[in-house]
Chimera marker file (.cmm) of the C-alpha trace (Angstrom):
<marker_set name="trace">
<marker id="1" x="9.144" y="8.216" z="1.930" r="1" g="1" b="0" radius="0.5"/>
<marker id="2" x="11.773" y="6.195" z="-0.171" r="1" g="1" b="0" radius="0.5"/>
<marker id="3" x="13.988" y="9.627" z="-0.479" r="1" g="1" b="0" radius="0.5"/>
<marker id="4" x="13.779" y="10.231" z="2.858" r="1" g="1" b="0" radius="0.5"/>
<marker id="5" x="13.731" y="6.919" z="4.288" r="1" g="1" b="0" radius="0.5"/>
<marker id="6" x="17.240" y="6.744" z="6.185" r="1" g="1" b="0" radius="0.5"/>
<marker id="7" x="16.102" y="9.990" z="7.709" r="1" g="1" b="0" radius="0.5"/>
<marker id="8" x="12.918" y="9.474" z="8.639" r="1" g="1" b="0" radius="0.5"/>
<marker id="9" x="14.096" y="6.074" z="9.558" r="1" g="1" b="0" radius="0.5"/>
<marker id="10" x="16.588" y="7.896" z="11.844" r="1" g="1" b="0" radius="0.5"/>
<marker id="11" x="14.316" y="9.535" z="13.967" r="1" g="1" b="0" radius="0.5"/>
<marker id="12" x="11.911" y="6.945" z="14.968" r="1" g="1" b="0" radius="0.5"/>
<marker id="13" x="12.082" y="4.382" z="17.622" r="1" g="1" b="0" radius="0.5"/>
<marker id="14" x="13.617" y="1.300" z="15.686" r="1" g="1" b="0" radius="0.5"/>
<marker id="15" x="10.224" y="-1.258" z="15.912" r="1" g="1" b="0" radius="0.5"/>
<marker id="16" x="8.641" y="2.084" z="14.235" r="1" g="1" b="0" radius="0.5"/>
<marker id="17" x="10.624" y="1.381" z="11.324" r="1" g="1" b="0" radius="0.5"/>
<marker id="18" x="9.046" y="-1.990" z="10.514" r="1" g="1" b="0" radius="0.5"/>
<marker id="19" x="5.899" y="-0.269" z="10.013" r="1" g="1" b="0" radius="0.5"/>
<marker id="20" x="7.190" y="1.852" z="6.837" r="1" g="1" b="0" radius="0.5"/>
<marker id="21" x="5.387" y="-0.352" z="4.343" r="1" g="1" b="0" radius="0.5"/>
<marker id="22" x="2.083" y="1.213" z="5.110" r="1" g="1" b="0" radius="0.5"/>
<marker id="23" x="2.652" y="3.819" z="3.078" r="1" g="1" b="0" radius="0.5"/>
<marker id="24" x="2.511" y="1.601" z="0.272" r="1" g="1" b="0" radius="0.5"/>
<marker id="25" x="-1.653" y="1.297" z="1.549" r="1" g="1" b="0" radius="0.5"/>
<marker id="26" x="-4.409" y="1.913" z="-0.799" r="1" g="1" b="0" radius="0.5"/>
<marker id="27" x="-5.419" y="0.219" z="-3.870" r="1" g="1" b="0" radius="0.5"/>
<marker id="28" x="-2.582" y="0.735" z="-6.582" r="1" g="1" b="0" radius="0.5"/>
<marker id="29" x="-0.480" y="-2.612" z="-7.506" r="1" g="1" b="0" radius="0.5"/>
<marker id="30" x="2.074" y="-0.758" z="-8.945" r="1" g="1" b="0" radius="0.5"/>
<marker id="31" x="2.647" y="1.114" z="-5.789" r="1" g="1" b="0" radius="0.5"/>
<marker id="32" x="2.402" y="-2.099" z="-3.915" r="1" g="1" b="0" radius="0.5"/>
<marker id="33" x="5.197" y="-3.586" z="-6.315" r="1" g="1" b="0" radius="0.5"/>
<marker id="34" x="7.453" y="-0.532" z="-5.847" r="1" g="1" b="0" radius="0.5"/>
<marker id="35" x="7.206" y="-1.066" z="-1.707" r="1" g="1" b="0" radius="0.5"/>
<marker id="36" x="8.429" y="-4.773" z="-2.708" r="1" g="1" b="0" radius="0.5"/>
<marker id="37" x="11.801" y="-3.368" z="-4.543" r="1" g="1" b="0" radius="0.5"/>
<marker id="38" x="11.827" y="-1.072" z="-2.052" r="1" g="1" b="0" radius="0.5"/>
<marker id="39" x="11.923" y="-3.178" z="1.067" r="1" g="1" b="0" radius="0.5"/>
<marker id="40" x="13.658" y="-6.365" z="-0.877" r="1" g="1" b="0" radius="0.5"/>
<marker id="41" x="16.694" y="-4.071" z="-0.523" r="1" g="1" b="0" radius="0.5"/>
<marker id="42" x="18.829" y="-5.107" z="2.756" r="1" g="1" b="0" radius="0.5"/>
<marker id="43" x="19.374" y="-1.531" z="3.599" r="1" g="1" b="0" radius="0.5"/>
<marker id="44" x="15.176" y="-1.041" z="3.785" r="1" g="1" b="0" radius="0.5"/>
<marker id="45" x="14.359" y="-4.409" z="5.334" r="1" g="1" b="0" radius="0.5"/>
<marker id="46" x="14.478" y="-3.952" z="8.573" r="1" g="1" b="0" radius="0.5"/>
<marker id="47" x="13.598" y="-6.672" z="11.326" r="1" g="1" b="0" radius="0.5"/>
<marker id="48" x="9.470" y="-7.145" z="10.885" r="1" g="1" b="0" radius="0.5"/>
<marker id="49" x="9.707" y="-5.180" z="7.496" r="1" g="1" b="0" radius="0.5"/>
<marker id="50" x="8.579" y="-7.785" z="5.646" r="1" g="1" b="0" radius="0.5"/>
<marker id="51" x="5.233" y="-9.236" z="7.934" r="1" g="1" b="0" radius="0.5"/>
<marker id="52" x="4.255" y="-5.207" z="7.468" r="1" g="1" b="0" radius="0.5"/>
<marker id="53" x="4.428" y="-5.475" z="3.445" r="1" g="1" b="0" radius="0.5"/>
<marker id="54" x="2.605" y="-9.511" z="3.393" r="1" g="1" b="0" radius="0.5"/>
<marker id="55" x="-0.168" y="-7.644" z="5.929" r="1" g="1" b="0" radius="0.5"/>
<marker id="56" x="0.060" y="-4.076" z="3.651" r="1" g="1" b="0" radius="0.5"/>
<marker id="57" x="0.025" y="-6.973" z="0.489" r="1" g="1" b="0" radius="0.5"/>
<marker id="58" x="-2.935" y="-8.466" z="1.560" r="1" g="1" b="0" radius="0.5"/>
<marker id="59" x="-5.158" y="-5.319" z="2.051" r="1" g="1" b="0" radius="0.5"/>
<marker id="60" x="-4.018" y="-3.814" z="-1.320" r="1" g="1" b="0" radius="0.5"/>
<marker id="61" x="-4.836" y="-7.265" z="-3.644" r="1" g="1" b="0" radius="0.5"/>
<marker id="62" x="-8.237" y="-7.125" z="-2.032" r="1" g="1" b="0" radius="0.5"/>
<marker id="63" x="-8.836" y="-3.757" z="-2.670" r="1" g="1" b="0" radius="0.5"/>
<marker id="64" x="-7.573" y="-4.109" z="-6.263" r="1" g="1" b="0" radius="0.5"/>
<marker id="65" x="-9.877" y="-7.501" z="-6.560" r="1" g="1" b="0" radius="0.5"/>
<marker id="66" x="-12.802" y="-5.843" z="-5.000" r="1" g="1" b="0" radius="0.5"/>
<marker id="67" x="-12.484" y="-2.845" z="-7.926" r="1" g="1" b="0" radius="0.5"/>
<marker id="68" x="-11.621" y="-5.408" z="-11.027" r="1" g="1" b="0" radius="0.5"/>
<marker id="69" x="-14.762" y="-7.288" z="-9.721" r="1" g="1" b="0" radius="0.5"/>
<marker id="70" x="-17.135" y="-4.387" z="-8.757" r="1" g="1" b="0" radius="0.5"/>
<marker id="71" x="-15.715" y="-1.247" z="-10.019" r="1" g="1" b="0" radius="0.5"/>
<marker id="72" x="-17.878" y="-0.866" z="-13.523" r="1" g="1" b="0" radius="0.5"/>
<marker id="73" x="-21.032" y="-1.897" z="-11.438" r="1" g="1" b="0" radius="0.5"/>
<marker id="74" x="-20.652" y="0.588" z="-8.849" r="1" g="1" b="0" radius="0.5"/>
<marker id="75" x="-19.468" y="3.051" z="-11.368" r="1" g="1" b="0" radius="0.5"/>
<marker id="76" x="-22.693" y="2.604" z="-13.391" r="1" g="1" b="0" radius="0.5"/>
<marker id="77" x="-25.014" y="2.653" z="-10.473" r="1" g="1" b="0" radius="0.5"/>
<marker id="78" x="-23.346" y="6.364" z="-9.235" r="1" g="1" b="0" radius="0.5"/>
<marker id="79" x="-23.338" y="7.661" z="-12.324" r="1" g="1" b="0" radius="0.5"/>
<marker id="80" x="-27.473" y="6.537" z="-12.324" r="1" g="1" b="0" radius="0.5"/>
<marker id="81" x="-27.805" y="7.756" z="-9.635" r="1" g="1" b="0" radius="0.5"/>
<marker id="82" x="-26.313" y="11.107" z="-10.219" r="1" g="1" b="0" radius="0.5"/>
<marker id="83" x="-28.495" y="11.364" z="-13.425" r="1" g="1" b="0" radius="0.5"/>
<marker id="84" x="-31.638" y="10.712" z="-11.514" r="1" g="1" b="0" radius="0.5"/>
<marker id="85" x="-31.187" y="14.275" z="-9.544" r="1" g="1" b="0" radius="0.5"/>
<link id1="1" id2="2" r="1" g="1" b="0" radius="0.2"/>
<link id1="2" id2="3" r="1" g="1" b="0" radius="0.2"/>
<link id1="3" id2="4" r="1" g="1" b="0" radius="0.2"/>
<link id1="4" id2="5" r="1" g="1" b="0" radius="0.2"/>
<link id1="5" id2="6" r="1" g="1" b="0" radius="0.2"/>
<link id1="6" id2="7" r="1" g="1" b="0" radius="0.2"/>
<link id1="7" id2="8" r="1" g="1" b="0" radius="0.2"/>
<link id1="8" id2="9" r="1" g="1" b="0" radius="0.2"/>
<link id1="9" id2="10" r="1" g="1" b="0" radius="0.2"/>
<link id1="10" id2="11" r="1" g="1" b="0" radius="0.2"/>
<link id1="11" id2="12" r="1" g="1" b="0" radius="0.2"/>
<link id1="12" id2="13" r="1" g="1" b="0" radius="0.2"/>
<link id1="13" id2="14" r="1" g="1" b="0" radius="0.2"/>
<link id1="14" id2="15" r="1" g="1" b="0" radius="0.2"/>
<link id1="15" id2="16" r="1" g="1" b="0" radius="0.2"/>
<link id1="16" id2="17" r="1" g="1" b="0" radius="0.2"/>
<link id1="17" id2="18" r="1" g="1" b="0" radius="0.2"/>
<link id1="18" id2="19" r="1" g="1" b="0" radius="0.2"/>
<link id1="19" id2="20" r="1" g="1" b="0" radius="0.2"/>
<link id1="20" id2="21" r="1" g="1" b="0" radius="0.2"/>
<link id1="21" id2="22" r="1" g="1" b="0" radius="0.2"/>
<link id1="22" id2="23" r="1" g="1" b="0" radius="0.2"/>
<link id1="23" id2="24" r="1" g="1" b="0" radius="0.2"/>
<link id1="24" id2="25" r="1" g="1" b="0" radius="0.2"/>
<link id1="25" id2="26" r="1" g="1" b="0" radius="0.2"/>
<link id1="26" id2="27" r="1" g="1" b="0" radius="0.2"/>
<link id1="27" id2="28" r="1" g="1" b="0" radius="0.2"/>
<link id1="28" id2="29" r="1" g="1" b="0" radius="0.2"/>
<link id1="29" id2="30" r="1" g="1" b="0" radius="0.2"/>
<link id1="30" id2="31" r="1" g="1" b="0" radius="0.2"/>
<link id1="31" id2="32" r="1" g="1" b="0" radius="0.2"/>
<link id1="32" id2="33" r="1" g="1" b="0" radius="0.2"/>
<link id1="33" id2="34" r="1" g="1" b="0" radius="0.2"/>
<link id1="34" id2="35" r="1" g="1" b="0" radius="0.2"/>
<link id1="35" id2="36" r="1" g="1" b="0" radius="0.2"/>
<link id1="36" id2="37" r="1" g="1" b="0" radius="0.2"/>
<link id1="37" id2="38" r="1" g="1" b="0" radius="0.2"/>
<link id1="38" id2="39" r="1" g="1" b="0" radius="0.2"/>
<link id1="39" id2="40" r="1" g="1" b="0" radius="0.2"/>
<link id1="40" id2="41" r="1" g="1" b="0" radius="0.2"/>
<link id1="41" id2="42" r="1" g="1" b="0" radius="0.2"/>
<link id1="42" id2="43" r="1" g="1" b="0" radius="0.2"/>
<link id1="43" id2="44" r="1" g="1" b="0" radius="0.2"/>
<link id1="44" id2="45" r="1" g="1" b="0" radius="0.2"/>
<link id1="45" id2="46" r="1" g="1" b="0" radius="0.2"/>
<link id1="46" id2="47" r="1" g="1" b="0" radius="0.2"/>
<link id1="47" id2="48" r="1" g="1" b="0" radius="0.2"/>
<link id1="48" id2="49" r="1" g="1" b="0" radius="0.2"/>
<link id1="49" id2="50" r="1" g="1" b="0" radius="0.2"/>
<link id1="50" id2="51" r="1" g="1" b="0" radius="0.2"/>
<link id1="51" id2="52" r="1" g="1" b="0" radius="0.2"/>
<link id1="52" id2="53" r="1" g="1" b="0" radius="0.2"/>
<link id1="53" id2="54" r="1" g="1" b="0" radius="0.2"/>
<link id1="54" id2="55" r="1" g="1" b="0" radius="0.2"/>
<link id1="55" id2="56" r="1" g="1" b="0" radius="0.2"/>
<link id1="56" id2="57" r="1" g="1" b="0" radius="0.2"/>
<link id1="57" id2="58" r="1" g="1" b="0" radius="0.2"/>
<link id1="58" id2="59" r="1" g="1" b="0" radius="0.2"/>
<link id1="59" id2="60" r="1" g="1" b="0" radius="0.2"/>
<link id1="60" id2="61" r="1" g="1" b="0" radius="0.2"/>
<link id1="61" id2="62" r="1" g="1" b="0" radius="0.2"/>
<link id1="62" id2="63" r="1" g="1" b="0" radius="0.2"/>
<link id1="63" id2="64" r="1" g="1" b="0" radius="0.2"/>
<link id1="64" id2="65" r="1" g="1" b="0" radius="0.2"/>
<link id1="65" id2="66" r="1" g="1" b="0" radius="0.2"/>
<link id1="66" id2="67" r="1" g="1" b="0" radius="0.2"/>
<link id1="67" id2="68" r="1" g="1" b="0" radius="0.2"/>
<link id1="68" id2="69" r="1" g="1" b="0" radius="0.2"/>
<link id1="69" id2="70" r="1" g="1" b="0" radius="0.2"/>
<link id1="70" id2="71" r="1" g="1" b="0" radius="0.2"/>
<link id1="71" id2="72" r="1" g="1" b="0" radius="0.2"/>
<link id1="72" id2="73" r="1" g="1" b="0" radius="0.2"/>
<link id1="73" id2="74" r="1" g="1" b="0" radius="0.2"/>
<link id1="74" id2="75" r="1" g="1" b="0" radius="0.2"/>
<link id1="75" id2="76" r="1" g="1" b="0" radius="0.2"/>
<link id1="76" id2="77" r="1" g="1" b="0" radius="0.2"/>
<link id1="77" id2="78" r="1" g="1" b="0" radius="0.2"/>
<link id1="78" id2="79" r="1" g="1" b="0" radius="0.2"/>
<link id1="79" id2="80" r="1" g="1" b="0" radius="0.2"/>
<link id1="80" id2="81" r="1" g="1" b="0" radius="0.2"/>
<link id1="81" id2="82" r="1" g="1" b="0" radius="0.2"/>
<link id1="82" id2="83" r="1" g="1" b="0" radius="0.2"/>
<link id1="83" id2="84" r="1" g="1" b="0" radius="0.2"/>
<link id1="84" id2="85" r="1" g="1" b="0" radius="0.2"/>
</marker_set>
């Protein structure tokens, strides 16, 4: 997305644009970090750019909080759970 961006950029309805910072979804804070270089950059931070990335922001820190608080426990109870087969 960030090589392409002016292109795919160029083909999409203007208030599509805005919505680019989804792809920085998921659970990774260093991907979520990169997205805020990314779209700190005038040439990336299109109008409504940067209420995408505080909403994509949000999602991603809970993810990440939910896994630094739950991840070992779940991880123990699958891998239980997989033993007991």
């Amino acid at each position: 997305m960030k090589v392409n961006y002016a292109a795919i950029t160029g083909r999409v309805p203007p208030q599509m644009a805005a919505l680019m910072p989804f792809y920085a979804s998921g659970c990774s804070a260093e991907r979520l970090e990169s997205a805020r270089v990314f779209f700190s950059e005038p040439a990336h931070a299109t109008i409504g750019t940067q209420q995408t990335l505080s909403k994509v922001a949000d999602r991603v820190n809970d993810c990440v909080g939910l896994r630094e608080r739950e991840g070992a426990a779940a991880a123990r109870y699958l891998s239980e759970a997989a033993a007991a087969k």
